[in-house]
C-alpha positions in Angstrom: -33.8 88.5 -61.3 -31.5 90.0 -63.3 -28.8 87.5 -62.4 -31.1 84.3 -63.2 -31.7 85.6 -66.8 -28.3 85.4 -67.2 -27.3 82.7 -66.7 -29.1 79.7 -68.6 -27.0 80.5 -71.3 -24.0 80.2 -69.6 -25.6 77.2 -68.2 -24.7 74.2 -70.1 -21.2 75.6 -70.2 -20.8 75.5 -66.7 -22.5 71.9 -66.0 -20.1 70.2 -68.5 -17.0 72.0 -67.4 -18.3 70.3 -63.9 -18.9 66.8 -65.5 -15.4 67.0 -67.2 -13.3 67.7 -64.1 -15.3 65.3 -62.1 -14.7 62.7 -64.4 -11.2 63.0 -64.1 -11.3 63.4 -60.3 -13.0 59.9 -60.5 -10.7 58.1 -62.5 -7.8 59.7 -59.9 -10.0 58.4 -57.4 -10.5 54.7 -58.8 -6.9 55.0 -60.1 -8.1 54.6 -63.7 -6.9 57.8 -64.9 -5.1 55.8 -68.0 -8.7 55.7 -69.3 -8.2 59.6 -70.1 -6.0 59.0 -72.9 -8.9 57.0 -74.6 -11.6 59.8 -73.8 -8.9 62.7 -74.8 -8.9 61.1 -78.5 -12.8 61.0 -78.4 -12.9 64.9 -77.6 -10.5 65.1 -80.7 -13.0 63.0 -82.9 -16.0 64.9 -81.5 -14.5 68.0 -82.9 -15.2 66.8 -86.3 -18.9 65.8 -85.7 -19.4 69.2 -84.4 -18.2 70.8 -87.6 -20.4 67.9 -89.5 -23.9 69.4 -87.0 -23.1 72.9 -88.8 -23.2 71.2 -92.1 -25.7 69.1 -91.8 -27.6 69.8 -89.4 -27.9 73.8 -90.6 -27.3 74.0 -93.7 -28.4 70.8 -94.9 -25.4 69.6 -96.7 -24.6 66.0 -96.4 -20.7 64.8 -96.2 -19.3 61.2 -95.9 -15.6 62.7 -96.6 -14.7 64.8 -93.4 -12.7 61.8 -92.2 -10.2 63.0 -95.4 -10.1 66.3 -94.0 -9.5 64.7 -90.3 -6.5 62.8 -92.2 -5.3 65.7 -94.2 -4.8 67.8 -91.5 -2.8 65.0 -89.3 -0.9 63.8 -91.9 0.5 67.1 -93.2 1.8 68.1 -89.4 3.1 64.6 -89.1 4.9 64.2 -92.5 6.1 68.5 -92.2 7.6 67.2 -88.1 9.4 64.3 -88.7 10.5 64.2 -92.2 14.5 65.9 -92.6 15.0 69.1 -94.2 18.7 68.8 -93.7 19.5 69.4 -97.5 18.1 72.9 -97.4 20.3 74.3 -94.3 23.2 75.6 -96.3 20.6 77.6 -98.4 19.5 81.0 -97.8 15.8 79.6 -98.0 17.0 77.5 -95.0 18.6 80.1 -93.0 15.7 82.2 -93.1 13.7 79.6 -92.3 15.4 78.7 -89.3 15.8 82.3 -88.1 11.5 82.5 -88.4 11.8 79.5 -86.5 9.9 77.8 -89.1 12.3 74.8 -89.0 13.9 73.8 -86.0 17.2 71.7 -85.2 16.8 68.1 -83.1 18.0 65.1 -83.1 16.0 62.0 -84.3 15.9 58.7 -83.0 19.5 57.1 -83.9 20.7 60.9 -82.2 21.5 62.1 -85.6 21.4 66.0 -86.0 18.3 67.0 -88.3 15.9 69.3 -89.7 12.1 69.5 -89.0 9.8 71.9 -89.6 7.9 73.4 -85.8 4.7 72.2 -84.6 3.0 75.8 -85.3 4.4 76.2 -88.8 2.9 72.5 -89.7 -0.2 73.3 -88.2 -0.3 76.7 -90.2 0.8 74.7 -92.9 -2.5 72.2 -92.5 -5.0 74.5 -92.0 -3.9 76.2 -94.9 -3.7 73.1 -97.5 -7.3 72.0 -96.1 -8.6 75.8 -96.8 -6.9 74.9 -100.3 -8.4 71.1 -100.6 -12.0 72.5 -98.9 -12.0 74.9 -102.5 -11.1 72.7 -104.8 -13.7 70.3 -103.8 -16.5 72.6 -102.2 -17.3 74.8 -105.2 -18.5 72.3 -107.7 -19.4 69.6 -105.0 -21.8 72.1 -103.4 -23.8 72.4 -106.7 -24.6 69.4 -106.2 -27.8 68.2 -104.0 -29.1 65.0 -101.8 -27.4 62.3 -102.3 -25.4 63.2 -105.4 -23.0 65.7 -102.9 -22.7 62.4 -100.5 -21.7 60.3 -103.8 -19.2 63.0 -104.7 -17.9 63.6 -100.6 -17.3 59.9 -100.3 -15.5 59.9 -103.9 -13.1 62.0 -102.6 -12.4 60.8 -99.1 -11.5 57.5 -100.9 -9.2 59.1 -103.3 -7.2 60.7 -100.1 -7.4 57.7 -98.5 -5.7 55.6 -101.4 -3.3 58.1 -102.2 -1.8 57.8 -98.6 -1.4 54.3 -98.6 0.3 54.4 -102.2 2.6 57.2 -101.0 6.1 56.6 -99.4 6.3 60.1 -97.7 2.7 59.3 -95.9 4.2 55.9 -94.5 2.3 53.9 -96.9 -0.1 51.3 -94.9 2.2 51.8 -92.0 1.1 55.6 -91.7 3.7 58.1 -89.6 4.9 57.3 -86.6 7.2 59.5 -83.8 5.4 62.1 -84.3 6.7 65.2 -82.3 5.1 67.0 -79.2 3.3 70.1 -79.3 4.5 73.1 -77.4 1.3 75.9 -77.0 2.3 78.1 -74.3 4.2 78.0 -71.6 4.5 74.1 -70.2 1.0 73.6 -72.2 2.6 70.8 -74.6 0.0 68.5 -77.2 1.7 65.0 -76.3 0.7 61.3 -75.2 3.6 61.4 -73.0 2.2 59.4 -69.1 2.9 62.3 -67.3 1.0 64.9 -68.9 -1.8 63.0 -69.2 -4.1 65.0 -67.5 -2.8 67.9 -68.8 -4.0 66.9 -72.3 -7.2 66.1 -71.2 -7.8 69.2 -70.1 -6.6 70.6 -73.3 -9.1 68.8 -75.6 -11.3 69.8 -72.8 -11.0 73.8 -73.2 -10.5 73.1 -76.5 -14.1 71.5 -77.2 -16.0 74.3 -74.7 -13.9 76.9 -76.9 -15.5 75.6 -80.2 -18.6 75.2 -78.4 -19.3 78.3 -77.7 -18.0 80.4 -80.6 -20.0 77.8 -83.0 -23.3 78.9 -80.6 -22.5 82.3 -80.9 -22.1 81.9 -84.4 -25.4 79.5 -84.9 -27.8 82.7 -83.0 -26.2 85.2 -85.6 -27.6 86.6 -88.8 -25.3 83.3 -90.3 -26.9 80.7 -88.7 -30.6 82.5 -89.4 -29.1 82.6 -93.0 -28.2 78.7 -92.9 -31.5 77.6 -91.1 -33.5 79.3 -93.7 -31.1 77.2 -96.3 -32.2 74.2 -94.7 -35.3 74.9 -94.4 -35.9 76.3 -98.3 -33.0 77.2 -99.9 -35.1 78.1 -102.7 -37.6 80.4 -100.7 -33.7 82.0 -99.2 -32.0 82.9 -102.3 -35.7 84.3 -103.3 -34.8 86.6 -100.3 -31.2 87.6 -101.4 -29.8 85.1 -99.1 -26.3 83.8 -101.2 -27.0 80.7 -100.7 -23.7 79.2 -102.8 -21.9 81.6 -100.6 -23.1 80.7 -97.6 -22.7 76.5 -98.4 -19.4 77.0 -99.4 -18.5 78.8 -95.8 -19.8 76.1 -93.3 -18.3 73.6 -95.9 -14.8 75.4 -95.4 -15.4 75.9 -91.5 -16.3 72.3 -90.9 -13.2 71.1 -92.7 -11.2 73.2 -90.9 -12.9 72.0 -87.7 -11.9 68.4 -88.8 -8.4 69.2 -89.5 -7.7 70.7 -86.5 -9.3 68.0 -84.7 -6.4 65.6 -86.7 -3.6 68.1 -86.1 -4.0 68.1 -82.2 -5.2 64.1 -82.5 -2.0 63.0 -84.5 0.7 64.9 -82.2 -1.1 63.6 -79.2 -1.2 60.1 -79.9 2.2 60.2 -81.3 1.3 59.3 -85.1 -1.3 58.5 -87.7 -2.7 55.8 -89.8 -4.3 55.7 -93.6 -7.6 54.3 -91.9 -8.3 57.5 -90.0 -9.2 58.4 -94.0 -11.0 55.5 -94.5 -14.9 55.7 -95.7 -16.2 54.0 -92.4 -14.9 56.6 -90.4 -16.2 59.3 -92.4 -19.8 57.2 -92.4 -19.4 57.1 -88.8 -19.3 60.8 -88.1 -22.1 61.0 -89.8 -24.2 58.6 -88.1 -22.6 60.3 -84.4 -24.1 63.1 -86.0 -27.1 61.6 -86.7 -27.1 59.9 -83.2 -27.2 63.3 -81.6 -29.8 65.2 -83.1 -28.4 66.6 -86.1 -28.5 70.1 -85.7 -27.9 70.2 -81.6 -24.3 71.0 -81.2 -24.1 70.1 -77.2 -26.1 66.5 -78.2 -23.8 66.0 -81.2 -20.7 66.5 -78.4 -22.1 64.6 -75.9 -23.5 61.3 -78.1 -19.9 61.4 -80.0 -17.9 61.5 -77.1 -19.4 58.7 -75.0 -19.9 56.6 -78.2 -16.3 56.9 -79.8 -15.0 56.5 -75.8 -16.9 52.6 -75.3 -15.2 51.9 -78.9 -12.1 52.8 -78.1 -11.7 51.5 -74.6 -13.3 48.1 -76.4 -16.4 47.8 -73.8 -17.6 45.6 -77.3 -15.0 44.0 -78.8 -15.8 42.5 -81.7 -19.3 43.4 -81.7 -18.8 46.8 -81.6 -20.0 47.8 -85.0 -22.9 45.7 -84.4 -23.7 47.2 -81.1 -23.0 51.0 -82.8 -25.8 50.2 -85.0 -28.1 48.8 -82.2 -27.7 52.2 -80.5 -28.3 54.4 -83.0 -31.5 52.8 -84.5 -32.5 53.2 -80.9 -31.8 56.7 -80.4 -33.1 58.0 -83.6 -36.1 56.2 -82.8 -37.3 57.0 -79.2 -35.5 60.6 -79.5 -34.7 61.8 -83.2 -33.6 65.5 -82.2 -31.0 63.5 -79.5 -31.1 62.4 -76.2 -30.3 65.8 -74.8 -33.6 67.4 -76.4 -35.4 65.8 -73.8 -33.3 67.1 -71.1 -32.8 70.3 -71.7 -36.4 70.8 -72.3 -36.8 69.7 -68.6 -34.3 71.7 -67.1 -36.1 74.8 -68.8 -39.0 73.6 -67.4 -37.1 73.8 -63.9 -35.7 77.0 -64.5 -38.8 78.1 -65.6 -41.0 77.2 -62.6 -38.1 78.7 -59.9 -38.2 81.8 -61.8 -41.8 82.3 -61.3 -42.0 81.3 -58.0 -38.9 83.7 -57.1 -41.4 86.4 -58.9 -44.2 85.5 -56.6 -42.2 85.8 -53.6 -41.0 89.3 -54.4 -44.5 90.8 -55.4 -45.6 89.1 -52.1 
C-alpha cells in the first residue's frame, strides 16, 4: 500500500518519459526520425510556455514579451560564439581570458585562426543579461495591472525586436547564422548536426522533465501557496503579509530565465537565429499555447505547446496554419477551459482510486 501511495506523483513523469522514447522508437521504425529535429525545437519553445503557466497561470501576471527574452538569450550566445575577439589576444585581459577558458581558439569558415568566446561562458553571459533586462523592466512593469502590464510587455518585446534588425552585430534582418555546437559533458553536445539527432532529442527531452519537476516541486511549496493566493486576491495576500511585489517580481525573473534558456539551447541547436523569434506574434502565441493548455496546468501547458508548435513546424497546414491555430484554440478553451489533460488526469485518479480500494478490500478480506 505503501508503494501505490507513492507513486502517482511520480506518475506522470514516468508515462511521458515512456511516450517520448516511444515516439522516437516509432519514427526509427517508420524511418522518419528527421521529424525529431522539428519536435526537438518544439520542446525548446515549450520551455517558454512553461515559464509563461507560472506567470500567468499562478500569479496572474499577463506577458506578450517572453518571445524578447526567448531572443535575448539566443542572440547573446550566438553574437558572444561567432563574433572574433582576435584584437584582445595580445592583451592581458585576453590571456586571462583564454587561460579561464572563457574564449577559445578555432578556425572559422574561410580556415582563418580566431577568437570566440565558449558555449558556457555565452550561456553564463545570457542568463545573466536577461536577469539584468528581467529588472529593468519587471520592477515598474509589475506595478502595473490587467491589461496595462500586457500593453507595457508587448512595448518592450517590440523595442528588442526592432533593435535587432537595426543592429549590424545581431545580423540585421538576416539574424546569425553558423552558430557553434554546444559541448555539456562528455560526448553530450547541443547541435543540429544529422548524426546526433537523436541525441538532442533526448536532450530537450531530460531537459523539459527536469523543469517539470523542479517547477512542481516548486508550485506545492509555501511559493506557489504564496502565488495562488496572489492570483486569487492579491489584495486579501498582502493583507496577510504576503510581499506580493516581491513575489511578482520573482516568477517574472524565473520565467524569463526559463525563456532564455529555452533560446540558448534553441539557437545552438538549430545552428542560428532570426529577428522574428522576437517578433510580437510569437510572443502572442505563447500566450495563447498557454492559454490552449489550461493556464495554470504545467503538464497541459507542455503537452498542448509541444504537439501544436510540432504540426506548425512540420507544416501539416501550410498556409492555413494561423487560421487553423485559431480554430483549435477556440475549441479547446471551449469544450475544456482548464486543458485537455484536466479531463484525463481526473480519470486516471479515478482509476487509481478505485484499484486502491479494491487492493484494500482484498487485504481486510
Amino acid at each position: 500500500m505503501n508503494l501505490m501511495r507513492r507513486i502517482p506523483p511520480l506518475l506522470p513523469f514516468l508515462l511521458c518519459a515512456g511516450v517520448m522514447v516511444s515516439l522516437q522508437q516509432l519514427m526509427r521504425a517508420t524511418g522518419t526520425q528527421y521529424c525529431l529535429t522539428q519536435l526537438t525545437m518544439s520542446l525548446y519553445y515549450a520551455i517558454v510556455v512553461m515559464g509563461l503557466c507560472l506567470l500567468m497561470g499562478h500569479a496572474g501576471q499577463v506577458s506578450l514579451g517572453h518571445g524578447a527574452f526567448f531572443a535575448i538569450g539566443g542572440y547573446t550566445s550566438a553574437v558572444l560564439t561567432t563574433h572574433n575577439f582576435s584584437a584582445w589576444g595580445h592583451s592581458s585581459l585576453g590571456g586571462w581570458l583564454q587561460q579561464g577558458r572563457v574564449l577559445i581558439a578555432k578556425e572559422d569558415v574561410f580556415g582563418n585562426a580566431i577568437l570566440t568566446v565558449s558555449p558556457w561562458a555565452a550561456f553564463l553571459a545570457a542568463m545573466l543579461l536577461t536577469t539584468l533586462v528581467a529588472l529593468l523592466i519587471g520592477y515598474p512593469a509589475l506595478r502595473l495591472r490587467g491589461h496595462y502590464l500586457a500593453m507595457a510587455t508587448l512595448g518592450f518585446g517590440l523595442i528588442v525586436s526592432k533593435l535587432l534588425v537595426g543592429s549590424t552585430l545581431t545580423g540585421a534582418a538576416d539574424g546569425i547564422n553558423g552558430v557553434p555546437p554546444w559541448p555539456l559533458a562528455g560526448s553530450l553536445t547541443v547541435t543540429g548536426k544529422t548524426a546526433a539527432r537523436v541525441q538532442n532529442y533526448y536532450i530537450a527531452c531530460a531537459l523539459v522533465l527536469l523543469l517539470l519537476l523542479l517547477l512542481r516541486n516548486l508550485l506545492r511549496s509555501r511559493i506557489g501557496r504564496a502565488l495562488q493566493a496572489i492570483h486569487d486576491r492579491e489584495t486579501a495576500a498582502n493583507a496577510m503579509g504576503i510581499n506580493t511585489a516581491a513575489y511578482k517580481l520573482k516568477v517574472f525573473l524565473l520565467s524569463a530565465w526559463l525563456a532564455a534558456l529555452a533560446g540558448v539551447f534553441f539557437t545552438h541547436f538549430t545552428g542560428g537565429i532570426g529577428p522574428s523569434e522576437a517578433g510580437a506574434f510569437k510572443s502572442v502565441r505563447y500566450v495563447a499555447l498557454a492559454a490552449a493548455g489550461g493556464m495554470a496546468n504545467l503538464w497541459g501547458v507542455t503537452v498542448v505547446s509541444t504537439a501544436l508548435n510540432y504540426a506548425s513546424l512540420r507544416g501539416w497546414f501550410g498556409s492555413l496554419d494561423n487560421a487553423v491555430f485559431g480554430i483549435l484554440l477556440i475549441v479547446i478553451i471551449t469544450l475544456a477551459p482548464q486543458g485537455p489533460l484536466k479531463p484525463l488526469g481526473a480519470w486516471l485518479r479515478r482509476i487509481l482510486g478505485l484499484r486502491n480500494l479494491s487492493e484494500e478490500r482484498l487485504e481486510r478480506s
